[in-house]
C-alpha positions as CSV (number, residue, x, y, z in Angstrom):
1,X,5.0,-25.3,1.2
2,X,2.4,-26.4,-1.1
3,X,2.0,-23.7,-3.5
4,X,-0.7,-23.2,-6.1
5,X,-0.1,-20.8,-9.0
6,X,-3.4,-19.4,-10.9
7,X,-2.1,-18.4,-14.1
8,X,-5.4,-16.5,-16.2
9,X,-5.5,-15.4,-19.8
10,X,-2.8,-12.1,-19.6
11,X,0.2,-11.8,-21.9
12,X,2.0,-11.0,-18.7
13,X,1.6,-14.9,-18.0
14,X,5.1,-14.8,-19.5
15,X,6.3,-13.3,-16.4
16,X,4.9,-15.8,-14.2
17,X,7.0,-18.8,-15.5
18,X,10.0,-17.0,-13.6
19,X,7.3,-16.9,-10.3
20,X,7.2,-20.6,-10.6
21,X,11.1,-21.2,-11.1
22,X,11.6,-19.0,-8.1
23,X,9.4,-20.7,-6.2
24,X,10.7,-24.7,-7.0
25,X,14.5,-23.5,-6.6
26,X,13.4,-22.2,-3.1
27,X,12.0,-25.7,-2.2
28,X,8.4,-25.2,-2.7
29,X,6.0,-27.8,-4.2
30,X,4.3,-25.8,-7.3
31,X,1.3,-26.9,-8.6
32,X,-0.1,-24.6,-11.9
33,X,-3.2,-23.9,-12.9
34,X,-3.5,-22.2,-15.8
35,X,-6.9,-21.1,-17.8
36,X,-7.2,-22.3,-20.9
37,X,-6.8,-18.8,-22.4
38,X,-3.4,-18.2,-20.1
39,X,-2.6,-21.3,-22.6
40,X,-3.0,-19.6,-25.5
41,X,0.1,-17.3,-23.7
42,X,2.2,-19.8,-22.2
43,X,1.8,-23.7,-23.8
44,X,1.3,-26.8,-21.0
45,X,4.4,-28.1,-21.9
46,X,6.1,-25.0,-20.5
47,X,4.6,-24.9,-16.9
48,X,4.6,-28.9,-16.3
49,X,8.9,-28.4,-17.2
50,X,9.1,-25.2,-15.1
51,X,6.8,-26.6,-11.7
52,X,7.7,-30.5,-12.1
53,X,4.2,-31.1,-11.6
54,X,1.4,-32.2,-13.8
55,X,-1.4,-29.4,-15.2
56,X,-4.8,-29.3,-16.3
57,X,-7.5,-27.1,-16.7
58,X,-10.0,-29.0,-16.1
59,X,-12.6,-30.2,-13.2
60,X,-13.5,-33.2,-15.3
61,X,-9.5,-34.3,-14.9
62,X,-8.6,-36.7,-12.4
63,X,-12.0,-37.2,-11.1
64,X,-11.5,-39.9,-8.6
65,X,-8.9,-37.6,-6.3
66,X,-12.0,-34.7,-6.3
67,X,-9.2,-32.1,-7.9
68,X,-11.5,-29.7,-8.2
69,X,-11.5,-29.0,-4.7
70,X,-8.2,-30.8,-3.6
71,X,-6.1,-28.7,-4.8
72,X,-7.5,-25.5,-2.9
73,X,-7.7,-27.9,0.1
74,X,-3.9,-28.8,0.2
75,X,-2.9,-25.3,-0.8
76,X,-0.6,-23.7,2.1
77,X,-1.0,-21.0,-0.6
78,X,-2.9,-19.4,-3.7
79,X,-1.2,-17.2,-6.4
80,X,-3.0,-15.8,-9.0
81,X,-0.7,-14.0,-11.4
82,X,-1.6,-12.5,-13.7
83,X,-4.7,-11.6,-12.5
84,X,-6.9,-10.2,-15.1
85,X,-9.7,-7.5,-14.7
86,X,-11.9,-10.7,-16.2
87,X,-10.6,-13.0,-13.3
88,X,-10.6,-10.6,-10.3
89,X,-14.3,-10.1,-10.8
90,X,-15.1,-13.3,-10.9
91,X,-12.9,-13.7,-7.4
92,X,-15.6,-11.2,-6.2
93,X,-18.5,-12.7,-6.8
94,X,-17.6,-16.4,-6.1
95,X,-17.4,-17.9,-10.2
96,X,-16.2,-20.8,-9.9
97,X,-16.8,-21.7,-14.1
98,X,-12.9,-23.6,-14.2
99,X,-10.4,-25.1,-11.9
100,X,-8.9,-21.5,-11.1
101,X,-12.3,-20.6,-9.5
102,X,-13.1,-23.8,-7.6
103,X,-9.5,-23.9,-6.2
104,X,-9.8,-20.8,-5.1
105,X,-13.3,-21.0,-3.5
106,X,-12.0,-24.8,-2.0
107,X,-9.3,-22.9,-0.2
108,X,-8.7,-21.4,3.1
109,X,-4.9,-20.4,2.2
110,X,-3.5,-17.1,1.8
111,X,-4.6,-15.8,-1.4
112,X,-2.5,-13.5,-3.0
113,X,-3.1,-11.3,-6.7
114,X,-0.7,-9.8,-8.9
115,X,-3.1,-8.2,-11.3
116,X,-1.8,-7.0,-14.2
117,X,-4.3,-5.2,-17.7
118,X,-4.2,-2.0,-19.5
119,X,-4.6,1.2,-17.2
120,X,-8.0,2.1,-18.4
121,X,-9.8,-1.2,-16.7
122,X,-7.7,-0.8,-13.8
123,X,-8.9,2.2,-12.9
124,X,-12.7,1.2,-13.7
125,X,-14.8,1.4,-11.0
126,X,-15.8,-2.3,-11.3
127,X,-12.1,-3.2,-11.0
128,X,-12.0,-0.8,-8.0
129,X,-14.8,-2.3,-6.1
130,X,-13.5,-5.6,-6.9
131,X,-10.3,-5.1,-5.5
132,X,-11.7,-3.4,-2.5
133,X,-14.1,-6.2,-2.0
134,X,-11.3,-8.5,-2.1
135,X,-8.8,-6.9,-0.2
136,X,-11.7,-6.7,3.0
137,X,-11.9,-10.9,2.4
138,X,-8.0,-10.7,3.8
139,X,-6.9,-11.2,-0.3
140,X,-3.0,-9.3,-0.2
141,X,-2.5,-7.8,-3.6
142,X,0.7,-7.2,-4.8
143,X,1.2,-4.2,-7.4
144,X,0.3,-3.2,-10.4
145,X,3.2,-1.2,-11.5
146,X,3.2,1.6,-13.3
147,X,5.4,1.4,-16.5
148,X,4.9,0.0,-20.0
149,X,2.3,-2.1,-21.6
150,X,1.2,-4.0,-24.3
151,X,0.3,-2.5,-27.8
152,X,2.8,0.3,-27.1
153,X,1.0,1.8,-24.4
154,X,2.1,3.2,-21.0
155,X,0.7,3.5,-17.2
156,X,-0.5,1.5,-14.3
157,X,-1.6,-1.8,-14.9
158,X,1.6,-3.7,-15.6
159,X,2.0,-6.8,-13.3
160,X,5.0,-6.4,-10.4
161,X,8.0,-8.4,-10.8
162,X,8.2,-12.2,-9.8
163,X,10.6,-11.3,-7.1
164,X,8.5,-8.8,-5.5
165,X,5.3,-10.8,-6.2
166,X,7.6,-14.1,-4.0
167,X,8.4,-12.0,-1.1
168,X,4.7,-10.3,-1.0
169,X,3.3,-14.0,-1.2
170,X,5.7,-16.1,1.2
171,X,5.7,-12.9,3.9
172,X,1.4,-13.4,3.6
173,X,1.5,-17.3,4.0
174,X,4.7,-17.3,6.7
175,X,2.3,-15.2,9.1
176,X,-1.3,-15.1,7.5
177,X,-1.7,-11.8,9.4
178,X,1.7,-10.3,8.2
179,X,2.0,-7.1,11.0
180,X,1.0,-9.6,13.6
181,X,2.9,-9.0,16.7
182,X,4.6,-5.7,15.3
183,X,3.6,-2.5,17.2
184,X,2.7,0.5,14.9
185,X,2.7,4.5,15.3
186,X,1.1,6.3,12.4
187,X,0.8,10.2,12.1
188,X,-2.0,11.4,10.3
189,X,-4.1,14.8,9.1
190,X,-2.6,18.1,9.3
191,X,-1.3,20.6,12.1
192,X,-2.1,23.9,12.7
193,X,-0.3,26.7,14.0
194,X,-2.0,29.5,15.9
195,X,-1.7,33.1,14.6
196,X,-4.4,34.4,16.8
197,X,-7.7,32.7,19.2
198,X,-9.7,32.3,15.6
199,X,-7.2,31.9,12.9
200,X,-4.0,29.6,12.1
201,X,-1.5,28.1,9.7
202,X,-2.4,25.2,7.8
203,X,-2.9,22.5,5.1
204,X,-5.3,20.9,3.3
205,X,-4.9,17.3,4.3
206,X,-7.9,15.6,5.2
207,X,-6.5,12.8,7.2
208,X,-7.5,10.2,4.9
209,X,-4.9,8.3,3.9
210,X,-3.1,8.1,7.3
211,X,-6.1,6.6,8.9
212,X,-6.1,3.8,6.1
213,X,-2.6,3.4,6.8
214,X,-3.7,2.7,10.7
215,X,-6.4,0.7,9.6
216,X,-4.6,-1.7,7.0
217,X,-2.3,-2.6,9.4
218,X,-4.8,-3.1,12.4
219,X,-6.5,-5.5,9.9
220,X,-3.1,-7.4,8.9
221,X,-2.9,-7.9,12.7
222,X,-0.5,-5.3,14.0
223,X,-1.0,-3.2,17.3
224,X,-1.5,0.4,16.2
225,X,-1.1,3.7,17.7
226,X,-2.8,6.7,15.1
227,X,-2.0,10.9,16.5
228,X,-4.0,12.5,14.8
229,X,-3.5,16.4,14.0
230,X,-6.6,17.8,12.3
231,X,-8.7,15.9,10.1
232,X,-12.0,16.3,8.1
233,X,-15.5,15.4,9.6
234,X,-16.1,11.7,10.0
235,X,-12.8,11.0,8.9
236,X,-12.1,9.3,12.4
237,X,-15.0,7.4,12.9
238,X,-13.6,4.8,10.6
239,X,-11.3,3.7,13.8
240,X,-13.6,5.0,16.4
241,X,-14.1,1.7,18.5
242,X,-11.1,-0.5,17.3
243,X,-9.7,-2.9,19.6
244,X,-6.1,-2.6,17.7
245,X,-6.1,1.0,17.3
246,X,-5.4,3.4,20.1
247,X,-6.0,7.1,18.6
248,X,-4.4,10.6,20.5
249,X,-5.5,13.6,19.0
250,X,-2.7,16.9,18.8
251,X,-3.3,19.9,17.1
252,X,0.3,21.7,16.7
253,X,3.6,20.6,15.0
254,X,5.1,20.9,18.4
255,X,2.6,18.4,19.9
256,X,2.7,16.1,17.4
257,X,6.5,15.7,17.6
258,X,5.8,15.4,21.6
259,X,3.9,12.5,21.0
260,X,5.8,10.8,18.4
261,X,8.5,11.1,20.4
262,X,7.1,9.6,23.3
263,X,5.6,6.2,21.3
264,X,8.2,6.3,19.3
265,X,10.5,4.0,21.2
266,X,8.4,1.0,21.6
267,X,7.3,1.0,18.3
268,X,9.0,-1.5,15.3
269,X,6.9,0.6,12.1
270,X,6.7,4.3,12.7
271,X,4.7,5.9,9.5
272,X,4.9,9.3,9.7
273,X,1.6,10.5,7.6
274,X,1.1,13.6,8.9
275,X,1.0,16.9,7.2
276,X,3.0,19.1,9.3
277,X,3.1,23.3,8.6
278,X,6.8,24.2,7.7
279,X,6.2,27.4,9.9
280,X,4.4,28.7,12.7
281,X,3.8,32.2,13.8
282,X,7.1,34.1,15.9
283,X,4.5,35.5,18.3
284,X,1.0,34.2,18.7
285,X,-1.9,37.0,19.9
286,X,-3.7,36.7,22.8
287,X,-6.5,38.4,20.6
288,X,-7.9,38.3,17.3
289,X,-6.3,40.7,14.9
290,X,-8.2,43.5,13.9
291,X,-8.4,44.7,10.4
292,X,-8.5,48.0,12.0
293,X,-5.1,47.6,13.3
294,X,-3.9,46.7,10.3
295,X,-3.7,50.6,9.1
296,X,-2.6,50.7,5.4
297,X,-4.2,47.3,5.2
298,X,-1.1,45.6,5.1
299,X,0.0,43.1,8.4
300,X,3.3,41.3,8.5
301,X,3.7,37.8,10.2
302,X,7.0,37.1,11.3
303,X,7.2,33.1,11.1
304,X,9.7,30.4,12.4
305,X,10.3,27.2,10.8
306,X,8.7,24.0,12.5
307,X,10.6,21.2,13.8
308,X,11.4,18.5,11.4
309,X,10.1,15.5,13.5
310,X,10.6,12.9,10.6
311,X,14.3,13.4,10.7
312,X,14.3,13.4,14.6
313,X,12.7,10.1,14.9
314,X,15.2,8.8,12.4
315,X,17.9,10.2,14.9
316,X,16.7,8.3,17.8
317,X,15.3,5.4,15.6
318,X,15.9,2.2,18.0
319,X,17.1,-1.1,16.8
320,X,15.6,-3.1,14.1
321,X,12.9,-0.1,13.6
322,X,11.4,0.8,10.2
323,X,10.7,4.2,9.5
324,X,8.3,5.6,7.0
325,X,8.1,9.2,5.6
326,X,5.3,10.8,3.3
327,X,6.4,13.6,1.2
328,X,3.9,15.9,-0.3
329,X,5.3,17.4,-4.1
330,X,3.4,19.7,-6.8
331,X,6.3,18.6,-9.5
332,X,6.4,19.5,-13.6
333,X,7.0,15.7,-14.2
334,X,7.2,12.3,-13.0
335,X,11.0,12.3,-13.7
336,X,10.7,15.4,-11.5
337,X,9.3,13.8,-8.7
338,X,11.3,10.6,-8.4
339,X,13.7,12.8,-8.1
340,X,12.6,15.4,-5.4
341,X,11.9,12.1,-3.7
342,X,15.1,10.7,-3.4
343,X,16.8,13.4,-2.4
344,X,14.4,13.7,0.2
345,X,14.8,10.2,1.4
346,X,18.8,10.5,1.3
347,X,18.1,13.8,3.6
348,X,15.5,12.2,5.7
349,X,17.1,9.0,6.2
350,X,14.1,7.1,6.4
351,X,13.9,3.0,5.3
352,X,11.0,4.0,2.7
353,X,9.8,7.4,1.8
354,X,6.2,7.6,-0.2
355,X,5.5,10.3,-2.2
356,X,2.6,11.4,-3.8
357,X,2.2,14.6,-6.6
358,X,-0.7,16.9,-5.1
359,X,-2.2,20.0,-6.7
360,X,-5.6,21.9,-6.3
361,X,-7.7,18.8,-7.5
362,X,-5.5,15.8,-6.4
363,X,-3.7,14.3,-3.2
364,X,-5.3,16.6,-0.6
365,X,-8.8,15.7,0.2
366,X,-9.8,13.3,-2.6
367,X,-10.7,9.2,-1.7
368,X,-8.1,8.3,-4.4
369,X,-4.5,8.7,-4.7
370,X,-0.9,7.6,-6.2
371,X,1.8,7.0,-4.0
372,X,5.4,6.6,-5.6
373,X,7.5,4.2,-3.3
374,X,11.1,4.9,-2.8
375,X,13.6,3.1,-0.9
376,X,16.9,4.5,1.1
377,X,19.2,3.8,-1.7
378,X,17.1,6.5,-4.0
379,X,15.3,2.8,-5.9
380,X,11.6,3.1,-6.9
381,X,9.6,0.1,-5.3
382,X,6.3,0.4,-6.5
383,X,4.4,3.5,-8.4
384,X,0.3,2.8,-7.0
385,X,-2.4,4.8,-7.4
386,X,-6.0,4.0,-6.3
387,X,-8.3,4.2,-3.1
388,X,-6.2,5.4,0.0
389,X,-6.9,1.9,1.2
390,X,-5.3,0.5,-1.5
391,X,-2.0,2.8,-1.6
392,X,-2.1,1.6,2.4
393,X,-1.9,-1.7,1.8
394,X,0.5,-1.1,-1.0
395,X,2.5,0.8,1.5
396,X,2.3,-2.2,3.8
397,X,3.7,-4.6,1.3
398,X,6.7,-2.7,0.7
399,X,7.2,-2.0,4.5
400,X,6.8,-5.8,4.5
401,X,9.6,-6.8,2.3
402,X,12.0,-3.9,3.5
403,X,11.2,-5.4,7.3
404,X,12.7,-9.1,5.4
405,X,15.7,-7.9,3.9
């Protein structure tokens, strides 16, 4: 393929000098443009060696062959790594003020950003938008990573790994749509479990983030079927009317696994999102409990535990399938909660298992949230935190290059 690396002014530009050897000893024709402050990080001498290709940075070069554009025009793929806070906005709006911009506005090749800056602009709400805004132009962005930083600092922002950004960027450009073809069950929102005709066990999940789930991978061209327990008003009508999305609502822990169960077979992803109650009442009333009743003012509820539905499906998992669990924690630490998670996954026996630290003001029903990524061997993938449409598509890429392995 004819690859096109967009290297902007990051110190992680470092990084991307491995992207590009990976890429030439896999057979790739690498072309580099760098900005002139990514040169200031990494010298011309050093990307012309490493891509076997010449660089500039400049429309005015090579006038006669119309570079400016011809570059984005050969492309059978853009990579922009790192991608700064300064470069995605400009992505955004259409800049096009250097070769990086006019490449990327000449091309119609997958694009695909590894951004990479300190945690505080991340998490601006200009860079949020901005990646939002990108990611609905079909842009597939790889990472950032949580870990440490320049200056001594530590968090999200640090640019993924070249190996992960390769197989993020070849899976985009091998299928442009990369869940095209594949057939997709996602449980979202929470069950509840009757005690009585006006009361019940449940959770606090909105439904949220396994509706973006449904919808990332409708968009990235897969066929998907969403059950839906309980979720919060308005929450569906996000999918309400998609061609690629065929939604079944359930209520209880026992439906839900009823109709997993019966998808489950002819689907390749299963993404089990869902918030299921742990218990449900022994004995449900035919009428609502009176207070009255209740005497001393004390009332026992004898409960049973729910079915464990995740574990089931990876039972009966068919052939070649890729199954993905979600796993709720309130832990004292981040070491804490890498840990709950693997032990979880090892339990579970799931391909990936994503877990997320929830508490009174975070997780449950919030827009935003931070998904750790874990894989069956107990290895850490990605750490992401965002909009739930951003931890869905980051969920997609590592479902991606676990479906590759």
């Amino acid at each position: 393929m004819f690859i096109v690396v967009a290297v902007t002014g990051g110190i992680a530009a470092y990084k991307s000098v491995h992207l590009v050897r990976l890429l030439v000893k896999a057979g790739h024709e690498v072309h580099v443009v760098p900005t002139d402050d990514a040169l200031r990080f990494v010298g011309l001498p050093t990307w012309q060696g490493v891509s076997r290709n010449a660089v500039t940075t400049s429309v005015h070069d090579d006038v006669a062959s119309v570079r400016h554009v011809a570059l984005g025009q050969s492309a059978d793929l853009v990579i922009v790594a790192p991608a700064t806070a300064n470069s995605l906005a400009k992505m955004a709006v259409g800049i096009a003020d250097n070769l990086v911009g006019t490449t990327l506005l000449a091309t119609r090749a997958p694009v695909v950003v590894a951004p990479a800056m300190h945690t505080e602009m991340w998490q601006h709400p200009a860079t949020v938008n901005n990646i939002e805004v990108l990611r609905s132009r079909g842009v597939v962005v790889v990472g950032p990573e949580t870990g440490e930083l320049t200056g001594g600092d530590s968090g999200a922002g640090r640019m993924s790994e070249p190996e992960t950004i390769v197989d993020a960027a070849l899976s985009a450009a091998g299928a442009g749509r990369d869940l095209a073809g594949l057939r997709v069950l996602v449980s979202t929102g929470g069950t509840r479990e009757p005690i009585d005709p006006v009361r019940f066990l449940g959770n606090r999940s909105s439904g949220r983030q396994g509706v973006a789930v449904a919808l990332a991978a409708a968009q990235r061209g897969a066929a998907v079927t969403l059950v839906a327990a309980h979720t919060d008003e308005g929450v569906l009508a996000t999918v309400s009317g998609q061609r690629h999305i065929a939604l079944e609502r359930v209520s209880t822990a026992r439906e839900l696994e009823e109709a997993m169960h019966t998808r489950a077979a002819l689907s390749d992803v299963i993404v089990m999102a869902a918030a299921v109650a742990d218990y449900r009442p022994v004995e449900v009333s035919s009428h609502k409990l009176s207070k009255e009743a209740a005497g001393d003012g004390v009332r026992s509820l004898d409960l049973a535990v729910t079915p464990d539905i995740l574990r089931a499906l990876v039972a009966d998992r068919a052939n070649g399938q890729t199954i993905v669990g979600f796993a709720a924690e309130t832990p004292q630490n981040g070491e804490t909660l890498v840990d709950r998670g693997r032990r979880k996954a090892a339990r579970k026996g799931v391909d990936l298992l994503a877990v997320n630290e929830v508490g009174w003001s975070q997780g449950f029903e919030s827009e935003a949230n931070a998904l750790t990524i874990i894989d069956r061997a107990g290895a850490v993938l990605n750490d992401v935190s965002g909009t739930k449409r951003q931890v869905a598509d980051a969920l997609w890429d590592a479902i991606v290059v676990t479906r590759s392995r």
